[in-house]
C-alpha positions as CSV (number, residue, x, y, z in Angstrom):
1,X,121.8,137.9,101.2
2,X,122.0,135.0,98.4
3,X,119.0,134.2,96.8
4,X,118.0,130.4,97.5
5,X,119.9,128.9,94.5
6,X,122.1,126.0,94.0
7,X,125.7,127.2,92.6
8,X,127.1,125.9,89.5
9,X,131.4,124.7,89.7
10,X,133.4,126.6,87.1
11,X,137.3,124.9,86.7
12,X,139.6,128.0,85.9
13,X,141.9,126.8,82.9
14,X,145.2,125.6,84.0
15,X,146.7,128.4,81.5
16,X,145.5,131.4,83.1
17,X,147.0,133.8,80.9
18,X,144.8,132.2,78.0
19,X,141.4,133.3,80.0
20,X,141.9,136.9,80.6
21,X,139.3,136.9,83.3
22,X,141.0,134.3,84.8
23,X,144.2,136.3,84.7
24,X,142.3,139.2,86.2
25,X,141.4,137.0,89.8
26,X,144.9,135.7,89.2
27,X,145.5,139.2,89.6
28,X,143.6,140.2,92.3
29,X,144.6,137.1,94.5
30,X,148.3,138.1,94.1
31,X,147.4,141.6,94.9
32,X,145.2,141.0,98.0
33,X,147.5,137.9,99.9
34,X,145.9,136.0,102.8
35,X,142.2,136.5,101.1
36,X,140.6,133.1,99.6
37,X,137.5,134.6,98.2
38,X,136.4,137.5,96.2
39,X,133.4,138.8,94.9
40,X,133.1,140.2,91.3
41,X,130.5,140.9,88.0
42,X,130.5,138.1,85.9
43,X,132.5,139.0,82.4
44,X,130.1,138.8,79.5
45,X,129.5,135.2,78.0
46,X,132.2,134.4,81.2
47,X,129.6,131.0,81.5
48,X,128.8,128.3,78.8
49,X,125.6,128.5,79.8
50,X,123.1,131.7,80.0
51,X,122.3,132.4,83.9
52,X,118.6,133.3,83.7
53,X,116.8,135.4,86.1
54,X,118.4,136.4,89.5
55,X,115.1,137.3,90.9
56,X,113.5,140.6,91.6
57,X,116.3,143.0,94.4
58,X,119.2,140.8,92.7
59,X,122.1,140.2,90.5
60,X,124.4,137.7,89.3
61,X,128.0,138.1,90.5
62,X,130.9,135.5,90.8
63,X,131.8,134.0,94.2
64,X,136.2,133.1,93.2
65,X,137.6,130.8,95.9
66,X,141.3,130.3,95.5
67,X,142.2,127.0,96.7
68,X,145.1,126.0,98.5
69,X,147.3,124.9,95.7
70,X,146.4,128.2,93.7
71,X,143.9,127.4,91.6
72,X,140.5,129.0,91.7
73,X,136.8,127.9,91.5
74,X,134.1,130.5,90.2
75,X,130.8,130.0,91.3
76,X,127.6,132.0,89.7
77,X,125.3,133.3,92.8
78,X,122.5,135.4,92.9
79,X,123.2,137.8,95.9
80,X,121.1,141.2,96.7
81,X,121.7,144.1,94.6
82,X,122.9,146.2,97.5
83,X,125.8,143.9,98.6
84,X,128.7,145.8,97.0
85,X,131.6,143.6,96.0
86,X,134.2,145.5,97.1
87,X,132.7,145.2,100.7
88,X,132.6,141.6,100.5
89,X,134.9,140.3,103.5
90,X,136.0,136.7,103.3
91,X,133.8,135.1,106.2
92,X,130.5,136.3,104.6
93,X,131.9,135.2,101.8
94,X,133.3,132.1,102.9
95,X,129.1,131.5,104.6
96,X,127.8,132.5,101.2
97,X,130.0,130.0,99.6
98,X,128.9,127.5,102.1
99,X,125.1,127.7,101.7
100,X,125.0,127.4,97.6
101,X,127.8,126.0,96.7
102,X,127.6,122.2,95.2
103,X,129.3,119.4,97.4
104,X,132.6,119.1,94.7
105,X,133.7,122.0,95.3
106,X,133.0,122.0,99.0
107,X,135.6,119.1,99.2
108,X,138.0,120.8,96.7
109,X,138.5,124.1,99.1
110,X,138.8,121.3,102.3
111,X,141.6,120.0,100.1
């Protein structure tokens, strides 16, 4: 369940390999083909700005939707503490990303 927070769009650098956590959903898109989104623990200092408080039962994680050209968006959510990311299938993903995710990147995964 995501906490009721707006999400924040993230580019991915067009070098990957300069970003290592960039390389690493590089990574684990090429390793898991056909999926579009994945759940993960944001790296330390991974955001320019600090998060703040995910509320009380949550934490932050990072929502990665690859788009159809390749490139991927990372979006900060707040989600319960109990979700595990590994169990993360793409349509709840796909919903989660739906609900907080700003209107740019909405249109960008449409693209």
């Amino acid at each position: 369940m995501a906490n009721n927070l707006t999400g924040k769009l993230v580019a991915t650098p067009a070098q990957p390999h300069a970003d290592p956590v960039a390389a690493a959903d590089l990574a684990w898109f090429t390793a898991h083909e056909g999926r579009r989104f994945r759940l993960r623990d944001p790296a330390p200092l991974e955001f320019k700005d600090p998060l703040g408080d995910p509320g009380d039962g949550f934490s932050w994680r990072v929502l990665v939707a690859k788009l159809a050209d390749g490139r991927r968006l990372r979006l900060p959510v707040s989600l319960a503490w109990d979700l595990h990311n590994d169990h993360a299938k793409d349509q709840h993903l796909r919903m989660i990303f739906d609900q907080v995710a700003p209107e740019k990147a909405k249109a960008l995964l449409k693209t």
